[in-house]
C-alpha positions, 0 to 999 in steps of 0.5 A, a space after each residue: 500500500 502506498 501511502 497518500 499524500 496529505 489532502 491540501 487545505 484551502 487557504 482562507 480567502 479575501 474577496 475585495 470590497 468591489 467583488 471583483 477578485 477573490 485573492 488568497 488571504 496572504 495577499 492581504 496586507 502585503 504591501 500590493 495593491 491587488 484590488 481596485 478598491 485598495 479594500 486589500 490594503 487597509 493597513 498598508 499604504 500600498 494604495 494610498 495616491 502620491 505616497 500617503 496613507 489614508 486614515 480612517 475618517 473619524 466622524 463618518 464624512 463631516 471632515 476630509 480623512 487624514 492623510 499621512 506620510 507613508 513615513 508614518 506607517 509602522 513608525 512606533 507613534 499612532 497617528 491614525 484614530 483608530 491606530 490603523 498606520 501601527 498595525 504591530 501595535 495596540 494603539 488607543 481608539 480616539 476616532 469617538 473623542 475626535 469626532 464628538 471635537 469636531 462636532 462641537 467645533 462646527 456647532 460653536 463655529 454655527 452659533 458664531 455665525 449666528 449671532 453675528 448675522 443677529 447682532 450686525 445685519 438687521 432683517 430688513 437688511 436681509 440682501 445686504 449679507 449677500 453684497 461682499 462690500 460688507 464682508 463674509 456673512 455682512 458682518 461690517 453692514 452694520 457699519 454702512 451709515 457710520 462717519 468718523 470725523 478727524 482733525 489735523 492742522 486746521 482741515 477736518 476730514 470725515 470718514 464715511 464707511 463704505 462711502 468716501 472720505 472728504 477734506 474741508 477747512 476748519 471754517 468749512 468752506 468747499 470740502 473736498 473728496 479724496 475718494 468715493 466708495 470703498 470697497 474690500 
């Protein structure tokens, strides 16, 4: 009797994420992009575009993942939230705690906008938010009828935001434009 060789055991297999390749479970992980959609790469920077590695984007699409050098990967420090770039190593899941920060950052970066759309556009000035004259969301509109007036060496000038800026005597006699109509 001849003995038989043992049967071969079938290599677990990885499927990429586009369902276009079935790849033998060692080719995941090392350093090749063989899937189109990098989904065979997750912890390496084999895909990543112009040498970076992509990290994790930590608040589900309201901020741009970040992007590191692939002289980060594997480099003892945990740069990705979720420690995806220190594969060999146990690194703290901050990805909540980062993304609860920026949550709180766009909601105090709204409240902002708010009050000073409150407190320096009136309503009926709705269109004047829109006029880039008054600066990012209007917030110099409330300024628009405002003078300031300066005296020097017998002349006064009078200073009108928005409007110009004129020169008269002190005895007010024919005052004279030194510009009209500012704008940013």
């Amino acid at each position: 009797d001849k003995e038989r060789p043992p049967a071969r055991q079938a290599m677990p297999t990885f499927t990429c994420d586009d369902g276009t390749k079935t790849l033998d479970i060692r080719h995941r992980n090392d350093d090749y992009c063989d899937c189109v959609d990098a989904s065979d790469e997750p912890r390496t920077s084999a895909c990543s575009p112009e040498g970076r590695f992509k990290c994790r984007n930590p608040d589900q699409g309201q901020t741009e993942s970040l992007l590191i050098p692939t002289s980060r990967v594997s480099d003892g420090v945990c740069d990705c939230c979720d420690g995806a770039d220190e594969p060999s190593m146990e690194c703290p899941d901050t990805c909540a705690k980062q993304a609860a920060t920026a949550r709180e950052h766009r909601q105090r970066e709204q409240k902002g906008k708010e009050i000073r759309l409150q407190k320096y556009v009136l309503p009926s000035d709705h269109e004047a938010r829109k006029d880039p004259l008054y600066g990012r969301d209007g917030a110099f509109h409330a300024l628009k009828d405002k003078c300031f007036d300066y005296t020097s060496d017998g002349f006064k000038y009078t200073f009108c935001v928005f409007r110009g800026l004129k020169q008269s005597t002190m005895r007010g006699r024919n005052p004279v434009t030194i510009a009209n109509k500012f704008s940013w």
